[in-house]
C-alpha positions, 0 to 999 in steps of 0.5 A: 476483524478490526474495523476503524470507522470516520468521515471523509475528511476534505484532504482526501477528495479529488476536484470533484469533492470524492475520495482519491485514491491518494486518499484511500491508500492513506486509509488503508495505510492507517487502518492497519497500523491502528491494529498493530497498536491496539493490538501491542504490536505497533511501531513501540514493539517493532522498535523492541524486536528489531523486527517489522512488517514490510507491505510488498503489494498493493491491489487495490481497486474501487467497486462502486463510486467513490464517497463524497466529502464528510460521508460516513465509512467504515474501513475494515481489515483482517488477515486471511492467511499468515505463514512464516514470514509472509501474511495476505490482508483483506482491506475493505471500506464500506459505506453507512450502511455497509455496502464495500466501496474498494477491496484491497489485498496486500502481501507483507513479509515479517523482516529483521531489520539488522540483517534486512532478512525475511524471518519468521513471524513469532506464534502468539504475533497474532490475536484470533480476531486478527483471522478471517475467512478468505476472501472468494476474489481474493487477488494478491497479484505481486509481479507487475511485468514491465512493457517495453518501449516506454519514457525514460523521466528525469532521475530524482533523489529520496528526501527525508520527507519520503522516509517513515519510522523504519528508516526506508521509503513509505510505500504510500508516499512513493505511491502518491509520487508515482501518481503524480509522476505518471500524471495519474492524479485523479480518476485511478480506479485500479492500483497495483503495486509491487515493491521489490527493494527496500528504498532509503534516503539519498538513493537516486530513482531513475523513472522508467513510464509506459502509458497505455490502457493500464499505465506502468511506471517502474522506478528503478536503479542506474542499471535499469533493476527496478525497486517498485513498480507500480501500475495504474487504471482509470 
């Protein structure tokens, strides 16, 4: 298991002075690529390889109420099980003293990036402290089932600003842009998130929304082929 520990910092609170969940999926983000590097398998090696991790779900939920400004955490995180080109992670924050306040699973696949091709994940990839036990509610849901009937958004076009160092959309970034455009800013408990398709530069999303008890966005092609959807509960 790795574990980061920090205080709440003022950008990751919402109106009330709690972290977001905009602020807890960048925790989550940083925690594992601070164990890449530390571990010698950070952006340095992906860029010798030729060959990276892609996250392809989020599940990620509060279990208890949010911290508040400059409160102590602990975030932890350690993969449960690791497979060819596929790997399922267990992200935890916890309070001071311990008690999880938000549980994430998160599926990735180990991809070539000259051929955009799953591949297969070198053996000695990983350290024994990278293991863990699998979680008893472990629950790594990938596919997000899109509801009918929803709205039709203006499209928008990928910026460089959306873009991380392997030259595709960063999944966090897409997340937070999804919150805002289904006006899901503050109060998500819940967030599921499925990527589909690598997204790049200049590609044009067309937003597709369903609001209801869990609300959907899906942000898709001309055709209507999706390459992320995303679903949000408060």
């Amino acid at each position: 298991m790795y574990e980061y520990h920090g205080r709440l910092r003022y950008s990751e609170t919402d109106p009330s002075g709690r972290l977001s969940m905009q602020g807890l999926l960048r925790l989550l983000q940083d925690v594992s690529y601070l164990r890449a590097e530390d571990r010698g398998r950070g952006v340095a090696y992906q860029a010798q390889t030729g060959k990276a991790w892609f996250v392809l779900s989020w599940n990620i939920r509060f279990v208890a109420e949010p911290p508040r400004l400059s409160s102590p955490y602990t975030v932890s995180t350690y993969f449960y099980r690791a497979r060819h080109a596929l790997a399922q992670e267990r992200l935890t924050l916890s309070d001071a003293g311990g008690a999880p306040l938000a549980l994430a699973d998160a599926l990735w696949g180990y991809v070539d990036r000259a051929t955009e091709h799953p591949t297969d994940c070198p053996t000695d990839y990983w350290q024994p402290e990278d293991y863990g036990d699998v979680p008893s509610d472990a629950e790594v849901t990938r596919r997000i089932p899109v509801p009918p009937d929803g709205e039709e958004l203006p499209p928008f076009t990928v910026r460089p600003v959306h873009l991380d160092t392997n030259g595709h959309v960063n999944n966090i970034k897409m997340t937070e842009f999804a919150l805002t455009l289904a006006d899901c800013e503050t109060g998500v408990k819940r967030l599921r998130a499925e990527f589909l398709r690598q997204t790049f530069g200049h590609t044009v999303l067309y937003p597709y929304l369903k609001r209801g008890d869990a609300t959907v966005l899906a942000l898709r092609d001309a055709e209507g082929n999706p390459y992320s959807v995303f679903e949000f509960s408060k």
